[in-house]
C-alpha positions in Angstrom: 23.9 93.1 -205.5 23.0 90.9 -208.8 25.0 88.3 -207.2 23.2 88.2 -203.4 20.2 88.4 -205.4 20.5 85.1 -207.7 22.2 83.4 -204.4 19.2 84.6 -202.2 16.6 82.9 -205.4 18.9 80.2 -205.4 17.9 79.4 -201.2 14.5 80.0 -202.0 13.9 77.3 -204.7 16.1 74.8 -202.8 14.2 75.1 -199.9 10.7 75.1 -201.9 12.0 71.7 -203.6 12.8 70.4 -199.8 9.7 71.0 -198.5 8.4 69.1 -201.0 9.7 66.5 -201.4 8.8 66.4 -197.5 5.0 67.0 -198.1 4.8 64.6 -201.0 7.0 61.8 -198.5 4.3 62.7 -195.9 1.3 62.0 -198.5 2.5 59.3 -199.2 2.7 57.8 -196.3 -1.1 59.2 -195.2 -2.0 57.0 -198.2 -0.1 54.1 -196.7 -1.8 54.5 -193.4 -4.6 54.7 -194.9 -4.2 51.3 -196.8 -3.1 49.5 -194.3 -6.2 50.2 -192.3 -8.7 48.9 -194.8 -9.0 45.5 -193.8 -10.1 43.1 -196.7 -13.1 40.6 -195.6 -11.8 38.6 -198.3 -8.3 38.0 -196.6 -10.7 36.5 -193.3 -11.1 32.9 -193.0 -13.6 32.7 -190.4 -15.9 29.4 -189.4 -18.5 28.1 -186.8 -17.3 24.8 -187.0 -19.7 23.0 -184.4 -23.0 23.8 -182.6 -24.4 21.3 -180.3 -27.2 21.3 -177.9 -27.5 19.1 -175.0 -31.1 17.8 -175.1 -33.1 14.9 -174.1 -35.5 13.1 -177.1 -38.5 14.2 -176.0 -37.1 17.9 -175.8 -36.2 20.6 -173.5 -38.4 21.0 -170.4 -37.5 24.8 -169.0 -37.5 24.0 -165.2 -35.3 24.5 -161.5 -32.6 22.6 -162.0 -33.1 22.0 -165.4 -30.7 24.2 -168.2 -30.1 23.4 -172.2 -26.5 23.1 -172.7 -25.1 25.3 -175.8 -21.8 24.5 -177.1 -20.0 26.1 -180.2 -16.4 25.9 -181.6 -15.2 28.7 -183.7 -12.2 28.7 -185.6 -10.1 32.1 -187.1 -7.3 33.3 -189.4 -5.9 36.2 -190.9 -2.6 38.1 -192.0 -4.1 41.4 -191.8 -3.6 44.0 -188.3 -7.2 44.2 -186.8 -6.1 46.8 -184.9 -9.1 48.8 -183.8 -11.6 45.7 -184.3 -13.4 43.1 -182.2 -13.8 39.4 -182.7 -17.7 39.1 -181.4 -20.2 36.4 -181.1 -23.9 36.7 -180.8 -26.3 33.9 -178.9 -29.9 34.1 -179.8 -32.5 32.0 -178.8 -35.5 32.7 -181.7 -39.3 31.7 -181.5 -40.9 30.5 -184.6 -41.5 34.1 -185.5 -37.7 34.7 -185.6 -38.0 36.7 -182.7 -35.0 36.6 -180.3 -36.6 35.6 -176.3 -32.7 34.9 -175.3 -29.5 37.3 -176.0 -25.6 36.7 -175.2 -22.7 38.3 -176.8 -19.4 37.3 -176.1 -16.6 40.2 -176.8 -13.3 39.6 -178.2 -13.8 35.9 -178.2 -9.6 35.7 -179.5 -8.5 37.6 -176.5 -6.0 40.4 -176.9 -1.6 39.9 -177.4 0.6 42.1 -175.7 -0.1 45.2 -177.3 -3.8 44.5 -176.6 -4.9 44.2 -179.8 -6.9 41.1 -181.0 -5.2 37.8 -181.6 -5.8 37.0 -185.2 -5.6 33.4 -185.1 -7.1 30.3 -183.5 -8.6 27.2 -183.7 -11.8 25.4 -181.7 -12.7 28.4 -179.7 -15.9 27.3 -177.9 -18.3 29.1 -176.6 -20.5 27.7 -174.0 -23.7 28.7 -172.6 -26.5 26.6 -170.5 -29.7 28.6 -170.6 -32.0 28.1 -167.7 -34.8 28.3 -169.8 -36.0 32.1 -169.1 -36.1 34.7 -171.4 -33.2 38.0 -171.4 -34.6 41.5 -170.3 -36.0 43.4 -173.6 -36.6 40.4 -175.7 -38.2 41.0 -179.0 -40.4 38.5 -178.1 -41.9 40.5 -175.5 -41.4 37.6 -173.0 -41.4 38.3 -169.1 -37.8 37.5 -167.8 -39.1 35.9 -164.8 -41.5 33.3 -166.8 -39.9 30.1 -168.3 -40.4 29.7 -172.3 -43.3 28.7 -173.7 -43.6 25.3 -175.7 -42.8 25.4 -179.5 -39.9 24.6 -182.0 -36.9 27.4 -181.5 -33.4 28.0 -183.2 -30.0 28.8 -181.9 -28.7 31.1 -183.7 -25.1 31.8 -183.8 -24.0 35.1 -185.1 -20.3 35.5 -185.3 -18.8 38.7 -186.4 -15.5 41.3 -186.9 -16.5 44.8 -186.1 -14.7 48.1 -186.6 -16.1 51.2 -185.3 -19.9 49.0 -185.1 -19.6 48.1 -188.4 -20.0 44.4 -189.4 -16.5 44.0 -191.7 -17.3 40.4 -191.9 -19.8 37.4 -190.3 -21.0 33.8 -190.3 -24.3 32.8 -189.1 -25.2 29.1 -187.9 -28.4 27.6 -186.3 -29.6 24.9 -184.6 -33.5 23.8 -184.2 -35.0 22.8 -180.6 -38.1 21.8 -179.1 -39.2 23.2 -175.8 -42.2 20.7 -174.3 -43.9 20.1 -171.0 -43.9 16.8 -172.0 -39.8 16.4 -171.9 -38.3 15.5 -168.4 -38.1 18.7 -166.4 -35.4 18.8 -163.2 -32.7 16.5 -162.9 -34.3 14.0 -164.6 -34.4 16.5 -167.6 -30.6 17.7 -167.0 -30.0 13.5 -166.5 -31.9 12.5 -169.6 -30.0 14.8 -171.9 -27.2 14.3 -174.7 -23.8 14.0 -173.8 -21.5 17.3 -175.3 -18.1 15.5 -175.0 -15.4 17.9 -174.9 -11.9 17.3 -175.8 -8.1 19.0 -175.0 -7.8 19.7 -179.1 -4.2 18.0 -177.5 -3.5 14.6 -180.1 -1.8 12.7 -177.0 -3.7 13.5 -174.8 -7.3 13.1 -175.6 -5.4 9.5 -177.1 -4.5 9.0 -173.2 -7.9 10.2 -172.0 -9.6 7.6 -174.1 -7.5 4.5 -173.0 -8.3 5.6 -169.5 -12.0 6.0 -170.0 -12.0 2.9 -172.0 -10.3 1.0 -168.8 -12.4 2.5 -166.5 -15.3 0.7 -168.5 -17.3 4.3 -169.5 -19.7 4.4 -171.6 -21.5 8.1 -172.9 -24.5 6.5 -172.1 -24.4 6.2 -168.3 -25.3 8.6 -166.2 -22.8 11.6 -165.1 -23.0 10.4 -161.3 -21.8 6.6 -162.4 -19.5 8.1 -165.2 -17.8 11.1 -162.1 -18.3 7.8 -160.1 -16.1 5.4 -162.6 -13.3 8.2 -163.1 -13.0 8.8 -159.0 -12.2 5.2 -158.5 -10.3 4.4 -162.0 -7.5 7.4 -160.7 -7.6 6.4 -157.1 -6.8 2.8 -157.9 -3.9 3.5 -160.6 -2.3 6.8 -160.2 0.5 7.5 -157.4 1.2 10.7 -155.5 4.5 11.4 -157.0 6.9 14.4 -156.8 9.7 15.2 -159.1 12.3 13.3 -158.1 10.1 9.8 -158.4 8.0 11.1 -161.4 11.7 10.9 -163.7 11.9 7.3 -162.5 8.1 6.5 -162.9 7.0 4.0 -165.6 5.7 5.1 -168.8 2.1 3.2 -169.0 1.5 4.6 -172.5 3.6 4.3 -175.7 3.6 7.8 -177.7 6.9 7.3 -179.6 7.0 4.5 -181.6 6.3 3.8 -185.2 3.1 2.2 -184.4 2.1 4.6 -182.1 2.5 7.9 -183.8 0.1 5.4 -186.5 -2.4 4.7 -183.7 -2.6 8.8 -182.7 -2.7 10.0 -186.0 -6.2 7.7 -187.2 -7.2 9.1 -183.6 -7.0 11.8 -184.5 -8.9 12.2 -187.8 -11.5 9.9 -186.1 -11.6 12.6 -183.8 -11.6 15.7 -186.2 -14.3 13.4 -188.0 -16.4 13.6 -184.9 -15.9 17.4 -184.2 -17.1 17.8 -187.9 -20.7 16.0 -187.6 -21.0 17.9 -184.3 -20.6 15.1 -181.9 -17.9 16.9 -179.8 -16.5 19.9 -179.0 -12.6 21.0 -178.7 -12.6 22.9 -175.4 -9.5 22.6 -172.6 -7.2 25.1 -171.0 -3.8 26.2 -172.4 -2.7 24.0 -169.5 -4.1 20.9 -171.1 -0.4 19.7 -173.3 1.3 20.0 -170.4 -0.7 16.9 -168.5 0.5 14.5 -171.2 3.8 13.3 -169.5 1.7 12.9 -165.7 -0.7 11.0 -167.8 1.5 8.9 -169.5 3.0 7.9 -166.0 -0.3 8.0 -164.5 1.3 10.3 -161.4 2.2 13.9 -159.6 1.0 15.8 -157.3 -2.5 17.5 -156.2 -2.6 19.7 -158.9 -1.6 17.5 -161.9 -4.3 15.1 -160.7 -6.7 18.0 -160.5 -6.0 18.8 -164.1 -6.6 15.7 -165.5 -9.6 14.5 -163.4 -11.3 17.7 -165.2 -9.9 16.2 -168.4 -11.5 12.9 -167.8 -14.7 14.5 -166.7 -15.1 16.7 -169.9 -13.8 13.8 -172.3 -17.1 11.8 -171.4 -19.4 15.0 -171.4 -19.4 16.2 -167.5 -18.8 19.7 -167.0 -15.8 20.1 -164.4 -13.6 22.1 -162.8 -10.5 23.3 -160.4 -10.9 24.3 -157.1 -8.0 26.0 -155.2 -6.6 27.0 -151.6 -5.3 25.0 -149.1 -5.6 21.8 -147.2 -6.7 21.1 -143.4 -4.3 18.3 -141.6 -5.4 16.5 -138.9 -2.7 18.3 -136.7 -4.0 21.8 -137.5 -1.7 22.8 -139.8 -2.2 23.6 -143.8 -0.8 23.0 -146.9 -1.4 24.5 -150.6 -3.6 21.9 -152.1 -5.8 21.4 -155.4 -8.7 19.6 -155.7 -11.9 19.2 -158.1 -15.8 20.4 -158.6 -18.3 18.5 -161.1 -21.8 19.3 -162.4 -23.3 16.3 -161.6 -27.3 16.0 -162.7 -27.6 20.4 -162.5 -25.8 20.4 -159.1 -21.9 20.8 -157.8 -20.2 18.8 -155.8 -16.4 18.7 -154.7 -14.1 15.6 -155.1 -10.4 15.4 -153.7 -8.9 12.7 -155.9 -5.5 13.3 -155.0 -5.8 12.7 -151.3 -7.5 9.7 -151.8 -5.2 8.5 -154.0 -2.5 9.1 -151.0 -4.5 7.6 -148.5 -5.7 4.1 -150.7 -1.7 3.5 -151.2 -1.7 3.3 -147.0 -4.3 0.8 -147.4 -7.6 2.8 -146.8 -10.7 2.3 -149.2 -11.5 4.6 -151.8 -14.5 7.8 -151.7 -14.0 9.1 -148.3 -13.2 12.5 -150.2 -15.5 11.6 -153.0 -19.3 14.2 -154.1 -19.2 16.6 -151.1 -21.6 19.2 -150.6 -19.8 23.0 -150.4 -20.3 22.6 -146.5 -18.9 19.6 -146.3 -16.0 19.8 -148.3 -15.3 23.2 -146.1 -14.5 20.7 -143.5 -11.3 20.1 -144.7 -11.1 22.5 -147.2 -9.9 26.2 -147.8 -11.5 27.5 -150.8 -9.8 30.8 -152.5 
């Protein structure tokens, strides 16, 4: 009996010591958890690298067809899991009083990885915003929504922020002074009279390529965006080809990226360039697309869509804002074909240019702009937009 008794103690305090040893495994790994949560603001390096504003001399006129352009690069980096946080960034036009009349937050600015939490890294993220002038519904200001801004001297303010749980973890503020006055151009000829934003690819070769096109196409920033879209139309139509896959292998190469020299020439482009971005004279902006364009720019050729792409390259580069259109193309024989083609802001209105079938149709000896600043109806005509 002594014996079951001493073997049944014996169970007891084995099984006591298990458990724990369990409990203090499972503390500690609470405390772990609980660690790896906090997220150090120290461990964020964060920056509002550029802010820029798009504005004629005299100042901003707040009128139809008249906007301020806003343009911002932000940069990012951490080691730490933000899971459960938001990468954030707050617009706010403020009077003299430091009362917001304008409000725009843009959520998760880094976008999301697979398991859709927020990417933790990047570089020249730019936010863009062109404000028509008119104040946003419940301004501190007390400003009616539907009445333009008033003259005086206002700020952009950039607020850019991590949250957890709406609780700033971290933030960097910027701002920017304006003038809004009657006196400034107001319409187009306010839009026309503005400064140029350039906005570059962030891509070394080819924002190097861009600029040896834009230099032969004799642009300057200070034209105006119809004789810049105008210059840029013509340049491609003239020197690019229509080429498919089997001629694009064979196609010369009109720029040298390989070389000695050249790698030389790219990299002092490209602190020029970071240079520039740095005293807020241009903005890195471009798609995830915008590396692949290099070898169809260096053989100045492909096919509707690779033309697309870099016409909006070429457009940006000098300051137009520009675009990709989509869907299919109407022969003259009824049938279709899948077709990309192009939309530009020119002077606070869009219009649509097909580069690539003009460049198709000048090689067969017809002149250039017949597909060249069409109105939406127009470009319908031979158009499918999706």
């Amino acid at each position: 009996m002594l014996e079951k008794g001493k073997k049944f103690l014996n169970i007891c305090l084995s099984t006591f010591l298990l458990l724990s040893i369990i409990f203090l495994f499972s503390v500690q790994n609470v405390k772990a958890e609980e660690e790896t949560d906090t997220i150090n603001p120290d461990e964020i390096q964060m920056s509002v690298d550029s802010l820029l504003t798009g504005i004629s001399s005299k100042g901003f006129h707040p009128s139809k067809r008249n906007y301020l352009s806003i343009r911002a690069g932000v940069s990012f980096n951490t080691e730490q899991d933000l899971e459960g946080t938001a990468i954030n960034v707050r617009l706010r036009i403020l009077n003299k009083s430091g009362k917001y009349v304008y409000e725009k937050t843009y959520k998760n600015i880094g976008g999301t990885n697979f398991w859709g939490d927020p990417v933790t890294s990047f570089e020249h993220k730019t936010i863009r915003l062109d404000w028509n002038g008119k104040p946003s519904k419940g301004n501190e200001a007390g400003k009616k929504p539907t009445a333009y801004a008033s003259n005086g001297t206002y700020k952009v303010e950039l607020f850019y922020y991590v949250e957890k749980d709406q609780i700033c973890i971290k933030s960097v503020t910027k701002t920017k002074s304006f003038k809004v006055s009657s006196k400034a151009p107001s319409g187009s000829k306010g839009l026309a009279a503005s400064t140029t934003i350039p906005e570059y690819t962030g891509v070394d070769t080819v924002d190097y390529m861009a600029e040896k096109m834009i230099q032969s196409a004799k642009i300057k920033l200070t034209m105006s965006q119809d004789e810049k879209v105008r210059r840029i139309y013509h340049w491609m139509t003239v020197n690019f080809k229509h080429k498919h896959a089997d001629e694009f292998v064979k196609a010369k190469n009109y720029y040298d990226l390989t070389s000695t020299k050249a790698q030389k020439r790219i990299k002092n482009y490209k602190k020029k360039t970071l240079q520039n971005y740095q005293n807020g004279k241009l903005i890195f902006g471009g798609s995830s697309w915008s590396s692949f364009m290099a070898p169809y720019m260096q053989k100045r050729g492909g096919v509707c869509s690779d033309q697309a792409a870099i016409f909006v390259i070429l457009c940006n580069h000098v300051g137009v804002d520009a675009g990709v259109c989509n869907g299919y193309y109407k022969n003259l024989d009824g049938t279709r074909a899948g077709h990309s083609w192009n939309y530009a802001i020119v002077d606070g209105k869009k219009y649509y240019y097909d580069v690539d079938v003009e460049i198709q149709n000048y090689s067969k000896g017809q002149g250039d702009y017949y597909w060249y600043k069409k109105t939406l109806k127009q470009a319908k005509k031979n158009h499918i937009f999706q």
